[in-house]
N, C-alpha and C positions, 0 to 999 in steps of 0.2 A: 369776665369780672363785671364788666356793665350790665351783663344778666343777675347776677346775685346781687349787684348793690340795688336793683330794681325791683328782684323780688324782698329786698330787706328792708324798700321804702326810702332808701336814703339817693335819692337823687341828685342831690347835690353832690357827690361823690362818684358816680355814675357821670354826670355831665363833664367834673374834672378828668373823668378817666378818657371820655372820648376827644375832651380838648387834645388832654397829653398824646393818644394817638395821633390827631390835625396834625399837632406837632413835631410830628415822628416821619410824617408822609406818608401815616397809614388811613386808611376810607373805609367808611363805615362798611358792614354789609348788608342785605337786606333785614337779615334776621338782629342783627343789632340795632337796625333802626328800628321795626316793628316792634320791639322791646320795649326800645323808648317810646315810642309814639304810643303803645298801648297803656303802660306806666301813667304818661301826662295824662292820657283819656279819664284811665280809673280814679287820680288826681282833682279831675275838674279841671285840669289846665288844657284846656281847648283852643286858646288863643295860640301854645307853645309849640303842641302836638302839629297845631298847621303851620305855623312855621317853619315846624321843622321838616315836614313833608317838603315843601316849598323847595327847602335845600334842596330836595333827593329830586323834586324835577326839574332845578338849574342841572345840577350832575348828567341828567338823564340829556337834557338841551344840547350841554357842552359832546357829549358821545357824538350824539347826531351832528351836530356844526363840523366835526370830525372826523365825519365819511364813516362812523362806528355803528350806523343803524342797528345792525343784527346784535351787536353788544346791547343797548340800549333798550333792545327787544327783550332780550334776554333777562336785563334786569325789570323790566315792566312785567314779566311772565313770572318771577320772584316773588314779585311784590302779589299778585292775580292768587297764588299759592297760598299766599297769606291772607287773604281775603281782602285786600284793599284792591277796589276799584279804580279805575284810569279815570281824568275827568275830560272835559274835552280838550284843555288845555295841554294835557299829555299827549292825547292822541294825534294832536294837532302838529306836537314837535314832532313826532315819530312821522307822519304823513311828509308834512316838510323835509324832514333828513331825507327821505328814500325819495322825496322827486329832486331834492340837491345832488343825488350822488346817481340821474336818470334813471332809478327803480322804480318805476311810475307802475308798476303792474304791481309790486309790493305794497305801494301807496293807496292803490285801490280798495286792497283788502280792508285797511284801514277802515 
């Protein structure tokens, strides 16, 4: 549904939709988020678009603090699909998670 209210322009109803999910204790997934983000983009709303990215790599943070690296992976290789690039701030929590959890050969790759 947050895909048609985005391609219908109406974001404001889109943004309710993903609240009411928050609210549900449902999480975005990556292809809901690149919806939005791409949306705000063709908007002009650049300030929003990174914000809301922002969100997706606290999410990405909390996996890792979590022992979840390979999740976290998993969702950074989602987002790589979509064409959005890691920044060093990303690749930094992933680095971090896998020498928290002694994966230091993992970390390397990084």
């Amino acid at each position: 549904m947050i895909n048609g209210y985005c391609k219908a322009g109406n974001l404001g109803e889109a943004f309710k939709m993903m609240d009411e999910m928050g609210r549900k204790g449902l999480k975005m997934d990556t292809f809901t988020l690149n919806t939005i983000v791409h949306k705000l983009c063709t908007e002009k709303l650049l300030k929003e678009a990174y914000e809301l990215t922002v969100k997706a790599a606290i999410s990405m943070r909390r996996l890792c603090h979590s022992l979840k690296n390979d999740q976290a992976v998993d969702k950074l290789n989602e987002l790589l699909d979509k064409g959005l690039a890691p920044d060093e701030a990303t690749c930094n929590i992933i680095i971090h998670g896998y020498c928290w959890e002694g994966a230091v050969e993992k970390a390397f790759l990084w």
